[in-house]
N, C-alpha and C positions, 0 to 999 in steps of 0.2 A: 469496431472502435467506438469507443463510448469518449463524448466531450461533455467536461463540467467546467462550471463555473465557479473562479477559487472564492474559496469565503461559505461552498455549499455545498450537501453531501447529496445533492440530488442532479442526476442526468437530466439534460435537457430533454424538453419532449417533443421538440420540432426536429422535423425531418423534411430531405434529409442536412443533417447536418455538417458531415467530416464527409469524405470520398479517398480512399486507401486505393493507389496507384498499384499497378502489377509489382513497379518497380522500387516502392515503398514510403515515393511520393505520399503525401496528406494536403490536401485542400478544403480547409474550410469553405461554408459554404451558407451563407444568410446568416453566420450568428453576430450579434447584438457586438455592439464594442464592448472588450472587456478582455479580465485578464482570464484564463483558461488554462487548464488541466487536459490530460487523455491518459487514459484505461483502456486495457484490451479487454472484452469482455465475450471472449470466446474460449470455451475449455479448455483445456491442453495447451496454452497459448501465454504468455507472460509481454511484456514492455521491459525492453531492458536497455532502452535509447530513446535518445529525443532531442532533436536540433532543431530550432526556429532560430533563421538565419545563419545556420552554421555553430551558432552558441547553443551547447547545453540548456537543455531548458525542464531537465526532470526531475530540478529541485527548485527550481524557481516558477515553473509556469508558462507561459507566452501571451503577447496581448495579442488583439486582433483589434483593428480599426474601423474606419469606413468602408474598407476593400480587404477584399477574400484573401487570405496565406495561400501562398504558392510554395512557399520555401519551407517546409515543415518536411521531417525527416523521421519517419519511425523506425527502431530498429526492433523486432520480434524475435519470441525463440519459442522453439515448443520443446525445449530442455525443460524438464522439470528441476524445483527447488524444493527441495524439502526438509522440512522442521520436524525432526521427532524428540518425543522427550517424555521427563517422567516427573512430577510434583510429589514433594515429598510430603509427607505431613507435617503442616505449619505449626499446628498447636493441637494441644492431645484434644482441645474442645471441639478442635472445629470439624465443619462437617466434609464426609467423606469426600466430595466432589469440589474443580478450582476451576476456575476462571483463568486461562493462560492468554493475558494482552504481549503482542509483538508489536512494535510500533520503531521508526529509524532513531538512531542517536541522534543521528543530526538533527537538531533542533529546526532549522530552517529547512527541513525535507519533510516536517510533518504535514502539513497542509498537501501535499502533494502524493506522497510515495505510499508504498501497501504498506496496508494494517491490517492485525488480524486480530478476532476474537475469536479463542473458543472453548469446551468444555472440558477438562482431562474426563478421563473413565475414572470410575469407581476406585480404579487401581493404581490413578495415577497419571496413567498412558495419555500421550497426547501425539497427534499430529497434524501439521499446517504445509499446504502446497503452494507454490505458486507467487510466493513470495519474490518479486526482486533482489539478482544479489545488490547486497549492502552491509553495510554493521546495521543491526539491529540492537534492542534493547526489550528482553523478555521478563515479565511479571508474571506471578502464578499468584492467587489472592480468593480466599475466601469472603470475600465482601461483597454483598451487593454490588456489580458491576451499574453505574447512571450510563445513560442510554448517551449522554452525552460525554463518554468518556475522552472520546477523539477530539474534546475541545484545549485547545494551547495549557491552560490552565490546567486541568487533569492529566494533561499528556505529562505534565513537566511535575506533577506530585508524584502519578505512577514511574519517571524518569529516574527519583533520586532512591527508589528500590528497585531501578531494573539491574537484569542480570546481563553484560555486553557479549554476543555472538557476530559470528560473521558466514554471512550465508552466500555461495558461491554458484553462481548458475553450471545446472546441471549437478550438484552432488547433493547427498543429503548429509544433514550436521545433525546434533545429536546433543541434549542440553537437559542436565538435571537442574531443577527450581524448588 
């Protein structure tokens, strides 16, 4: 289990930090007051729940105060999600290879939920695993991808050419761009 802190794309590097119960319990454990994120960061393996205090918290977050979460709730799956798909050719210029960003529709689920970038093939081909189900929002773009694409601002330029899919844990969905 991987805990971040919102607002940053970097994992904490104190340990340890979270402690994952047999029984799916999560207790923080020394981190800083603040509001926080969790990622599963084991193969085969996806987040596709999340309770502090009984409230949803996979699109908003959870804070943590002076005293350790006791009440945090993970739900896990090693159902694969999978995104395959094909980029068409955008313009007769451009060059053979795309850029395909997945990012959530929901606006207020950016800071939080997966994202993904990656390369099509030469031919086009693309595929993305591991994704949470969700509606998404897919881009395929010959352009310089900024490193900072995941920031609110880019998210929501790359938003008003995304293409809307909806990906369902455990199946694979299939999406020409």
């Amino acid at each position: 289990v991987a805990v971040s802190a919102i607002g940053t794309t970097h994992e904490l590097a104190h340990a340890p930090l979270a402690r994952l119960e047999i029984d799916g319990t999560f207790k923080t454990v020394g981190l800083p007051p603040g509001r926080y994120k969790v990622s599963i960061n084991k193969p085969g393996w996806q987040l596709i729940g999340l309770l502090a205090g009984g409230v949803d918290a996979r699109t908003t977050g959870f804070d943590v105060g002076l005293v350790d979460r006791t009440d945090i709730v993970l739900r896990t799956s090693d159902q694969e999600t999978v995104l395959t798909g094909v980029v068409q050719r955008m313009k007769q210029d451009a060059p053979d290879g795309a850029t395909v960003l997945v990012f959530p529709a929901d606006r207020t689920a950016w800071p939080f939920a997966s994202k993904a970038e990656v390369n099509a093939e030469p031919d086009g081909r693309f595929e993305i695993r591991y994704l949470g189900p969700r509606d998404y929002l897919a881009v395929a773009t010959a352009e310089d991808v900024a490193e900072d694409w995941l920031s609110a601002e880019n998210l929501a330029k790359w938003a008003s050419r995304g293409t809307p899919l909806t990906l369902r844990l455990g199946q694979t969905s299939s999406i020409t761009l």
